[in-house]
C-alpha positions as CSV (number, residue, x, y, z in Angstrom):
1,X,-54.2,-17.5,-62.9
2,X,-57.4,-15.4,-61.8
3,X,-56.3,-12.0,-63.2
4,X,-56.4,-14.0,-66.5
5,X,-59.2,-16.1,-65.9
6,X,-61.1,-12.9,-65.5
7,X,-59.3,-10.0,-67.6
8,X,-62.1,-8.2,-69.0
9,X,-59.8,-7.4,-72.4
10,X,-59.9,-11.4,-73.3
11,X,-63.7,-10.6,-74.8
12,X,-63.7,-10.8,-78.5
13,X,-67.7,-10.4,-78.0
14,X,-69.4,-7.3,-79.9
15,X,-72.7,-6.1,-78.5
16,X,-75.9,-5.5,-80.8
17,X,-76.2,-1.8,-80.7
18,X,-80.0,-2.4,-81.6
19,X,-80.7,-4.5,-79.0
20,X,-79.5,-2.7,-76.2
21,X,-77.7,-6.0,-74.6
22,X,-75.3,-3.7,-72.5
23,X,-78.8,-3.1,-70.9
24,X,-80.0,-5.9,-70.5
25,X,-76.5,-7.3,-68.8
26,X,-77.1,-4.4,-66.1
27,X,-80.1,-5.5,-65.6
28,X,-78.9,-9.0,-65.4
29,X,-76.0,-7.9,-62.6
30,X,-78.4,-5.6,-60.7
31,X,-80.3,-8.3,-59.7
32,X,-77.9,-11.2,-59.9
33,X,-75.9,-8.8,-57.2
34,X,-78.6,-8.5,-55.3
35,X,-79.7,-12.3,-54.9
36,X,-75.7,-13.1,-53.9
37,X,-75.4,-9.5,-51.4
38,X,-72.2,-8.9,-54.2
39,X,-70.6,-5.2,-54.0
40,X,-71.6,-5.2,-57.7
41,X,-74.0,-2.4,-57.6
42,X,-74.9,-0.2,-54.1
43,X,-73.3,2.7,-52.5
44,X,-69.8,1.7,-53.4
45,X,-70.5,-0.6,-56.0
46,X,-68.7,-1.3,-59.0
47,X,-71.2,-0.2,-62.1
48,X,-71.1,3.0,-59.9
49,X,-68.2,3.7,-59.5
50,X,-67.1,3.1,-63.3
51,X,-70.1,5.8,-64.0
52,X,-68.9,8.2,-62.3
53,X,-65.5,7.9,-63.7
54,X,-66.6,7.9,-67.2
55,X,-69.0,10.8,-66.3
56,X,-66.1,13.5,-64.5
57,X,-63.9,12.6,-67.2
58,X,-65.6,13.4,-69.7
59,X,-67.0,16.7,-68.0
60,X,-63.6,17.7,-67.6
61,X,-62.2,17.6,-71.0
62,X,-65.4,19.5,-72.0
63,X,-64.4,22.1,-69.4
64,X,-60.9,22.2,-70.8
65,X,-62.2,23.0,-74.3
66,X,-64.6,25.9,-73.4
67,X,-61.2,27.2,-71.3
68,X,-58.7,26.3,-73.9
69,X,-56.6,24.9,-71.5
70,X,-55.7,22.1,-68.9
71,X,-56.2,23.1,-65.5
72,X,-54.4,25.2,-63.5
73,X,-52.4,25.8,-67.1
74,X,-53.9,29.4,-68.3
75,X,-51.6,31.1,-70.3
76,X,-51.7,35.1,-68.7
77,X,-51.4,36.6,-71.6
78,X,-55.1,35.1,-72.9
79,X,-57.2,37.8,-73.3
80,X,-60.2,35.9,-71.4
81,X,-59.4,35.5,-67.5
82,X,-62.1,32.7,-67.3
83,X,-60.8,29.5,-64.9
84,X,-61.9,26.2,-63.1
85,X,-63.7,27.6,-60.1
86,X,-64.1,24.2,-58.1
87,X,-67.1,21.7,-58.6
88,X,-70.8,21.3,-57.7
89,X,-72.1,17.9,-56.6
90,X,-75.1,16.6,-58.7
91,X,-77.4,13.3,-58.2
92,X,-77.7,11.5,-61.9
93,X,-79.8,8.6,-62.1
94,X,-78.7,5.5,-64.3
95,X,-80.7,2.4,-65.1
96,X,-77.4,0.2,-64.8
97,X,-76.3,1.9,-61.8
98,X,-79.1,3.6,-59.6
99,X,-78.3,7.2,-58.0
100,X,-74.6,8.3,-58.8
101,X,-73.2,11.4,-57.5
102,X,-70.9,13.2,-59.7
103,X,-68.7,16.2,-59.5
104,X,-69.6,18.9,-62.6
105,X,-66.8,21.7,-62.7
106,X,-67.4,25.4,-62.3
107,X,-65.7,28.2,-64.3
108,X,-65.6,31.8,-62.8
109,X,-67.9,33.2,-65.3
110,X,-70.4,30.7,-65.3
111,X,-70.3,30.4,-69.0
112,X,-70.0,26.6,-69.2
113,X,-72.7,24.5,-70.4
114,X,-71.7,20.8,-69.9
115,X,-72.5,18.2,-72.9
116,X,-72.6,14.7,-71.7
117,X,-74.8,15.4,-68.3
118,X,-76.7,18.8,-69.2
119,X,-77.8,21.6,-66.7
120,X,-80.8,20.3,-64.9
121,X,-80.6,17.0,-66.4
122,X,-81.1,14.1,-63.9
123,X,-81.7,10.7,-65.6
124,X,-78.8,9.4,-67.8
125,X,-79.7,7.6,-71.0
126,X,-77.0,6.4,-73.4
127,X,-74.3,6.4,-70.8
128,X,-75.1,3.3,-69.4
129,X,-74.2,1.6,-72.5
130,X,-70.8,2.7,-73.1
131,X,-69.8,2.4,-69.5
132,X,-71.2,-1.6,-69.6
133,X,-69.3,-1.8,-72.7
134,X,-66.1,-0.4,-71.8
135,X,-65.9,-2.5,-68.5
136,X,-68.0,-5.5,-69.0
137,X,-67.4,-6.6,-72.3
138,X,-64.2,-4.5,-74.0
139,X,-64.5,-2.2,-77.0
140,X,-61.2,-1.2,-79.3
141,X,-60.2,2.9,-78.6
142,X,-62.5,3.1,-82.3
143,X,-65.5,1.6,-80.8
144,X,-65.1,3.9,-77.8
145,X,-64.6,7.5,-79.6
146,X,-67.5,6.3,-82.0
147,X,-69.9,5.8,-79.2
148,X,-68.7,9.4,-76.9
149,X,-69.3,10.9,-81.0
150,X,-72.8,9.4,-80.8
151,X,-73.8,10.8,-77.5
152,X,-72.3,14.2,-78.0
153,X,-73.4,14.7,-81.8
154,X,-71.7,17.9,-82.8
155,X,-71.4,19.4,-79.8
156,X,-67.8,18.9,-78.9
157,X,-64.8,18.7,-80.8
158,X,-63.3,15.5,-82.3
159,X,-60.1,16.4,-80.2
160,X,-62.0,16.7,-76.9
161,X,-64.1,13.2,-78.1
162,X,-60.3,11.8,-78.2
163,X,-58.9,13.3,-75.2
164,X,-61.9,11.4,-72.9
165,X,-61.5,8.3,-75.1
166,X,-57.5,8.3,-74.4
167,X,-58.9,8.9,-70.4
168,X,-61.4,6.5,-70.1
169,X,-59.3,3.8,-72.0
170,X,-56.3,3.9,-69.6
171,X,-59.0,4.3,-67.0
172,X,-59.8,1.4,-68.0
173,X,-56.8,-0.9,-68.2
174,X,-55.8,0.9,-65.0
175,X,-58.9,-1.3,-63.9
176,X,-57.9,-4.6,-65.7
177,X,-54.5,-4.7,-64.7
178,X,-54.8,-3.5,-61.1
179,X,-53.1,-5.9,-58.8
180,X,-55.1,-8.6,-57.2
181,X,-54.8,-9.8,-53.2
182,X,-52.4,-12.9,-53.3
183,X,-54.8,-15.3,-51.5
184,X,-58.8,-15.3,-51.9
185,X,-59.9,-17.5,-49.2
186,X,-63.1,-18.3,-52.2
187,X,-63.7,-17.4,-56.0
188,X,-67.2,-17.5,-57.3
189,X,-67.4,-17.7,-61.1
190,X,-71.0,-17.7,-62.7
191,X,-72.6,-16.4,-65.9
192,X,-75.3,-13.8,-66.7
193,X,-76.3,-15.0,-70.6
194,X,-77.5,-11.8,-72.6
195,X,-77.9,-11.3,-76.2
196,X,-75.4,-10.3,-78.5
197,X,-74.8,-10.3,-82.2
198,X,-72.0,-12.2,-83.8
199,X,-72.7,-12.3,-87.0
200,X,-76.0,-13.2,-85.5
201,X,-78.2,-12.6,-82.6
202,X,-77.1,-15.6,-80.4
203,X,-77.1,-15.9,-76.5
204,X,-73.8,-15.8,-74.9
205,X,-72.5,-15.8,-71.1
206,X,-70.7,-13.0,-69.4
207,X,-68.5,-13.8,-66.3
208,X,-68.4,-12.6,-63.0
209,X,-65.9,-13.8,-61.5
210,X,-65.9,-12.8,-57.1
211,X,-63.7,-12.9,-55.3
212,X,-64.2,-13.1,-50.7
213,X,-60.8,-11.5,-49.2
214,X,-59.2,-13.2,-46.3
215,X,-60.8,-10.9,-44.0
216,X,-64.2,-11.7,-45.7
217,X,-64.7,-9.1,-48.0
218,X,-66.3,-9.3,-51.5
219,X,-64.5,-7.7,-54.3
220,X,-65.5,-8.2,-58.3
221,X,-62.4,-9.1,-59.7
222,X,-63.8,-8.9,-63.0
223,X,-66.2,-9.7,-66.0
């Protein structure tokens, strides 16, 4: 009954893209989180942890592009020897999420120039939105590749803009359908109203629904 109370694919809500309300409902859970002491946001919060998924999957399908191949799949007959040569840890800061540490990949010849997050860039800016959107309010597999086409432009393929939509999607459900604990000792369920247009700007509530384990953890079961 709570995994469907609280599946975040029952939302039939579309966001204003003008307004930024993916934004604003960060903003809302940010401090909502930190009135209740929810593991919403923080060191191993939720909104950070869904960053930095979105974020190393995407850098990682750019990095199979520039290669031309999965990893540890090189072909040796390719007349480039380039390869994955491990990762370097980077700091990002996100206005949903705070500081997030991410995992950029490395190629032997140091010939990759990564898209989404770019060399010596350190403050996200449209990121936040698709990641609030993907996990807080549901968006169709369209939605989704239209918004990683925004951010990129024409600097990646359509294929590669596919590939991370196909990720991030089953990343996704992975998330809604994970199995839940078979007893919460409590279940909190409130509302953080933002604005959104449906057909018109209107206020409308999203969800948090928390969950406190037996042994008294907290764990967001969903929005």
């Amino acid at each position: 009954m709570t995994s469907d109370l609280v599946s975040p694919r029952k939302s039939d809500r579309k966001p204003a893209r003008e307004l930024s309300p993916e934004q604003a409902a960060a903003a809302a859970m940010v401090a909502e989180a930190k009135a209740r002491g929810l593991a919403l946001t923080g060191p191993d919060g939720l909104l950070k942890l869904f960053t930095k998924n979105v974020l190393e999957t995407a850098l990682n399908e750019e990095m199979t592009e520039h290669l031309g191949h999965e990893k540890n799949r090189a072909e040796p007959e390719r007349e480039s020897a380039n390869v994955r040569n491990g990762s370097r840890s980077k700091t990002v800061i996100s206005d949903a999420a705070g500081e997030v540490e991410i995992s950029v990949p490395r190629d032997r010849e140091s010939t990759f120039e990564p898209q989404i997050v770019k060399k010596r860039q350190r403050r996200l800016g449209d990121v936040d939105e698709i990641v609030l959107s993907l996990y807080a309010k549901g968006m169709t597999t369209g939605e989704i590749s239209a918004h990683f086409a925004e951010i990129y432009g024409v600097s990646v393929s359509k294929e590669t803009i596919s590939r991370i939509t196909d990720k991030v999607v089953a990343e996704m459900n992975d998330w809604a359908n994970r199995p839940l604990d078979a007893v919460y000792a409590a279940v909190f369920i409130d509302a953080i109203v933002v604005k959104v247009r449906d057909g018109q700007v209107a206020n409308r509530p999203v969800y948090a629904a928390i969950g406190v384990t037996v042994d008294g953890r907290k764990d967001v079961l969903g929005l």
